[in-house]
Backbone bond lengths (Angstrom), bond angles and torsions (degrees), N, CA, C in turn:
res aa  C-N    CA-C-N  psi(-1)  N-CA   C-N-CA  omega(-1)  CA-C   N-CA-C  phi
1 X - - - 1.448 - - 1.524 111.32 -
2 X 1.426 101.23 -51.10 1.865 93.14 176.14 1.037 119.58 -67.36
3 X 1.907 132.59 3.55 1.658 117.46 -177.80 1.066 74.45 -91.47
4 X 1.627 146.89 -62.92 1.100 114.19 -156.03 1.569 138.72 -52.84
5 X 1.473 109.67 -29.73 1.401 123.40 161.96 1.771 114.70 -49.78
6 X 1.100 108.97 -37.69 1.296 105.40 -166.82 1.571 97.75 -96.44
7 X 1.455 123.37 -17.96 1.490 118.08 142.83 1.190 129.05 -30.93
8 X 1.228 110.17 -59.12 1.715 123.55 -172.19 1.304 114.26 -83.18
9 X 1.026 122.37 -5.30 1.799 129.82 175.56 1.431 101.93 -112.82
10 X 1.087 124.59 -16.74 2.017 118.47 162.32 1.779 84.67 -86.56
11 X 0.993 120.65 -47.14 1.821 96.32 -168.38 1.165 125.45 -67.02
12 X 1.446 91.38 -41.23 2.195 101.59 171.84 1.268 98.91 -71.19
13 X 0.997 146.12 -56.73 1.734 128.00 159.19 1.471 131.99 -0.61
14 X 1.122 96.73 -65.60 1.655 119.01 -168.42 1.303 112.14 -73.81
15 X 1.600 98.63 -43.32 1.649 107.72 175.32 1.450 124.32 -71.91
16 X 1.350 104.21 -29.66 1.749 101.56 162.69 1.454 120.02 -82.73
17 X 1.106 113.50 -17.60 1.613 105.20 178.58 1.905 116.73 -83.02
18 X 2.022 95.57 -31.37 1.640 91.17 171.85 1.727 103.12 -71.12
19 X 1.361 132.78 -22.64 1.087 120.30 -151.92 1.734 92.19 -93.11
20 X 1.262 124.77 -21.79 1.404 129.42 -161.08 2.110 82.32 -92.17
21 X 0.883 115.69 -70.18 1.395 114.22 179.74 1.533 125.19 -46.03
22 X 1.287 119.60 -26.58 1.606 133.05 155.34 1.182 119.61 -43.14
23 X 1.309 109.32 -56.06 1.825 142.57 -162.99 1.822 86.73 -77.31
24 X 1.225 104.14 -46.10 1.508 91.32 -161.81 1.989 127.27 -96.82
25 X 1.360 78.18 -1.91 1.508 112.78 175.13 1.312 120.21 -97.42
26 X 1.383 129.49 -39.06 1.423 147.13 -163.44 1.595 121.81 -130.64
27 X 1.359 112.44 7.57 1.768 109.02 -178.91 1.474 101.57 -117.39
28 X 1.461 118.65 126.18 1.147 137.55 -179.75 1.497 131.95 -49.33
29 X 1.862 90.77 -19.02 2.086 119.25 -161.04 1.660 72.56 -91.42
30 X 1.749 100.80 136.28 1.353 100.82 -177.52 2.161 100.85 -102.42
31 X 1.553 105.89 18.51 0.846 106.22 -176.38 1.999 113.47 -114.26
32 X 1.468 87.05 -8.17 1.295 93.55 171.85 1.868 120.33 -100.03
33 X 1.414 69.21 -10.24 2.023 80.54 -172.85 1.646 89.30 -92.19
34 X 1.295 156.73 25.98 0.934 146.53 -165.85 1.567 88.67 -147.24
35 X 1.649 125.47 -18.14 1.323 119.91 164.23 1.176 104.73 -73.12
36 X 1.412 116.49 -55.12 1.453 127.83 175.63 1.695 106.78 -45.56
37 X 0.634 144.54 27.02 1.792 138.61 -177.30 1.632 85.14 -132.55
38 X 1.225 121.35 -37.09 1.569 116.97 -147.16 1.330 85.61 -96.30
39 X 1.158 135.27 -61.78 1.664 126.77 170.08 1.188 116.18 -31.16
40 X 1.940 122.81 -53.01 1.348 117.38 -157.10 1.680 90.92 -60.76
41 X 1.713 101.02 -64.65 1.458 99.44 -172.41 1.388 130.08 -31.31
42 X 0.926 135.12 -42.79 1.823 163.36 -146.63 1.971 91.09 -79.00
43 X 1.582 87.55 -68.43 2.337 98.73 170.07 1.253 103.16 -65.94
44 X 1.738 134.02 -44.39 1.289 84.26 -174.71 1.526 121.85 -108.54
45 X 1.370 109.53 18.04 1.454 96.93 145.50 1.907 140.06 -113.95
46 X 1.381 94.70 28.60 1.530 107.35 165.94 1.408 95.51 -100.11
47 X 1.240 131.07 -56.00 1.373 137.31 -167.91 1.768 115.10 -48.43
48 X 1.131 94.61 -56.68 1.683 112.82 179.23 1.463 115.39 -92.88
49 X 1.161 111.62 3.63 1.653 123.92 178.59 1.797 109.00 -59.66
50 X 0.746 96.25 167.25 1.830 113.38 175.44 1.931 105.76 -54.58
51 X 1.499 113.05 -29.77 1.355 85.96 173.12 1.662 92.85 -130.71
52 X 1.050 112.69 53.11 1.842 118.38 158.75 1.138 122.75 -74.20
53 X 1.458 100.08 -133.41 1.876 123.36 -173.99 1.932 94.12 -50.50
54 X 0.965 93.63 -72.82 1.632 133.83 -173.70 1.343 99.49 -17.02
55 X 1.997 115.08 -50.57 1.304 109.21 -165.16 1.572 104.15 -109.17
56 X 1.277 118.85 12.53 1.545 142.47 169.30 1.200 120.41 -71.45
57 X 2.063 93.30 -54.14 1.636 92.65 175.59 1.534 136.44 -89.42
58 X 1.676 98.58 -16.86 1.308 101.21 146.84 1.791 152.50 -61.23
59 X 1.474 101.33 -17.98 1.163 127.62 -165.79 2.007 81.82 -84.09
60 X 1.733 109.54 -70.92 1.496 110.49 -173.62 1.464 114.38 -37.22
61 X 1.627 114.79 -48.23 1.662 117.00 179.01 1.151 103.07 -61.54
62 X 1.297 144.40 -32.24 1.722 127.60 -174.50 1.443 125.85 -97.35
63 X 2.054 78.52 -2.55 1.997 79.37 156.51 1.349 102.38 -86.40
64 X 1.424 129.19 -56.58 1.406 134.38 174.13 1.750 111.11 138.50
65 X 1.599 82.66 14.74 1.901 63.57 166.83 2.049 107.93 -106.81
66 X 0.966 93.89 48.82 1.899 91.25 160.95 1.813 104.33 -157.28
């Protein structure tokens, strides 16, 4: 049950950061591409932060399912 949890938080991950990086890479509104910076930033530093992925996937390996 918990890989799958930790499935869905690497996928919702990924999907907000391509979708936040799209927006902020590719939209012409120089006011939305400047939202788009503030989103990407926001995922990737909660995500990759000191208690993110990082302390997720260690926690799953010392249960033993990875």
């Amino acid at each position: 049950m918990l890989q799958w949890v930790a499935t869905g938080y690497g996928v919702l991950v990924a999907v907000l950061i391509t979708a936040a990086a799209g927006v902020a890479l590719f939209v012409s509104d120089t006011s939305r591409r400047e939202m788009g910076f503030k989103v990407l930033k926001l995922v990737l530093g909660t995500a990759t932060g000191a208690g993110g992925i990082l302390a997720l996937v260690v926690r799953v390996h010392e249960i033993g399912l990875m």
